[in-house]
Structure formats: C-alpha cells, structure tokens
C-alpha positions as CSV (number, residue, x, y, z in Angstrom):
1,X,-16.5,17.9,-0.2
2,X,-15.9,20.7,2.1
3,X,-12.5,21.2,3.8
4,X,-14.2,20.5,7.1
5,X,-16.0,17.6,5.8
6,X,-14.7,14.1,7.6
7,X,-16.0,11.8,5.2
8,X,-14.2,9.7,3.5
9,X,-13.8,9.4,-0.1
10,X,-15.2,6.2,-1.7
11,X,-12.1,4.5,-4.1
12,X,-13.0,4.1,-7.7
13,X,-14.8,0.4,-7.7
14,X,-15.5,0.3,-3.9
15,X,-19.4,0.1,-4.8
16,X,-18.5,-3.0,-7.0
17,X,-15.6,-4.5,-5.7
18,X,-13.2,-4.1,-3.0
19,X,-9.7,-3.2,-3.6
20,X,-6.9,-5.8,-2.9
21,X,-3.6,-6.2,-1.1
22,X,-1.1,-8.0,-2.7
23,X,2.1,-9.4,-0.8
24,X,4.8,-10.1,-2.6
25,X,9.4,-10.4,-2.6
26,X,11.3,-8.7,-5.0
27,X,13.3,-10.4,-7.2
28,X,17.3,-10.7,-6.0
29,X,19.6,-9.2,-7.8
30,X,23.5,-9.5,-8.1
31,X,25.1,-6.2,-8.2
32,X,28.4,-7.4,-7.3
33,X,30.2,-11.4,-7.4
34,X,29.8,-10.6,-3.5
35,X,26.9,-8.1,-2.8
36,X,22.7,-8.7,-3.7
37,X,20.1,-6.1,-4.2
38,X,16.5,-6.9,-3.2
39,X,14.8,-9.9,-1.9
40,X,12.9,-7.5,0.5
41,X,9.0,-7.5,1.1
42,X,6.5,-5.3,-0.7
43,X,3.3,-5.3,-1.0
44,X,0.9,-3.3,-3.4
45,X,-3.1,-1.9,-3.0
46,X,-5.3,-2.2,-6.4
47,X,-8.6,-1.2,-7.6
48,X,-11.2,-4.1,-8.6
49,X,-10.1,-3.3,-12.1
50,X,-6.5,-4.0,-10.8
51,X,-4.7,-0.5,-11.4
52,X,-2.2,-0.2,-8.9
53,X,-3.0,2.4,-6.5
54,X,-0.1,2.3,-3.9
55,X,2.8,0.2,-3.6
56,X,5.2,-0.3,-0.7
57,X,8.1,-2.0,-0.3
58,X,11.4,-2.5,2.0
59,X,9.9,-4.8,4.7
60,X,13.4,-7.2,5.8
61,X,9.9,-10.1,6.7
62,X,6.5,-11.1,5.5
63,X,5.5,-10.4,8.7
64,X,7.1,-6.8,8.7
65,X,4.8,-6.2,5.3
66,X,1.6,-8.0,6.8
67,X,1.9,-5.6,10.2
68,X,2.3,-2.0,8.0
69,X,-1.5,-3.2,6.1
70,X,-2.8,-3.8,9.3
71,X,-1.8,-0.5,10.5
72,X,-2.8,0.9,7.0
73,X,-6.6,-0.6,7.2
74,X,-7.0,0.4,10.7
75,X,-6.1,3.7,10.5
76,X,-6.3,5.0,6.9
77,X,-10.1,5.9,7.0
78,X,-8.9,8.0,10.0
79,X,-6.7,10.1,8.2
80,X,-7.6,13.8,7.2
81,X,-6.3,16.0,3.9
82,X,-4.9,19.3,5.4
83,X,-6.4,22.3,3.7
84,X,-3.7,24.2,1.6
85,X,-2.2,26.8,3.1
C-alpha cells in the first residue's frame, strides 16, 4: 500500500467472517474490607477465528461501552496511518 493510498486494510477473516464485539463487566474485586476494584464496562473486538484484536475497558455503564463501538464502527474505516517521520 502506498503512504498516500486511502484504502483500507482488510482484517485477517473479513473475506470469511466478520469480526465481533463483545460487551462484557469485569469481575469486582475487594482490595480493601471497605474499597472494590472493577465492576466497570469493557468490551473487546475479535477476528472470526476469535483472537482478540482490541480490548477496551473503563466504561462506569453499558451504555457508556455500547456508545464508544458506535463511534469506533463509524469512524474507524476513516482513520489514516501517518507516514513516519
């Protein structure tokens, strides 16, 4: 691909199958007898063989984590590798 070349790049599997988002909350932890770690939103992108590609997480809602892969899938394809410097 040339550097001025806006195509995107196909995903290992996306002539097969599409990749998948998963939603999911991590597990709550007790750090302290008064203070929890965790129980936040995060969500994860896999290939159709299901090697995780990306994983997010930190989202205080469901709703938080379904509104940043909404954002992701709208305006991913959009976005361009700076040539190195």
């Amino acid at each position: 691909m040339k550097a001025n070349d806006t195509t995107a790049a196909r995903p290992r599997g996306s002539d097969r199958n599409p990749c998948n988002f998963e939603i999911y909350r991590a597990d709550e932890v007790r750090m302290t007898s008064t203070q929890f770690s965790g129980g936040d939103w995060h969500w994860r992108l896999s290939d159709a063989e299901g090697l995780s590609l990306l994983d997010a997480g930190g989202y205080a809602s469901e709703r938080e984590c379904r509104s940043a892969i909404t954002i992701l899938k709208e305006n991913a394809g959009f976005a361009r590798i700076p040539a190195p410097s």
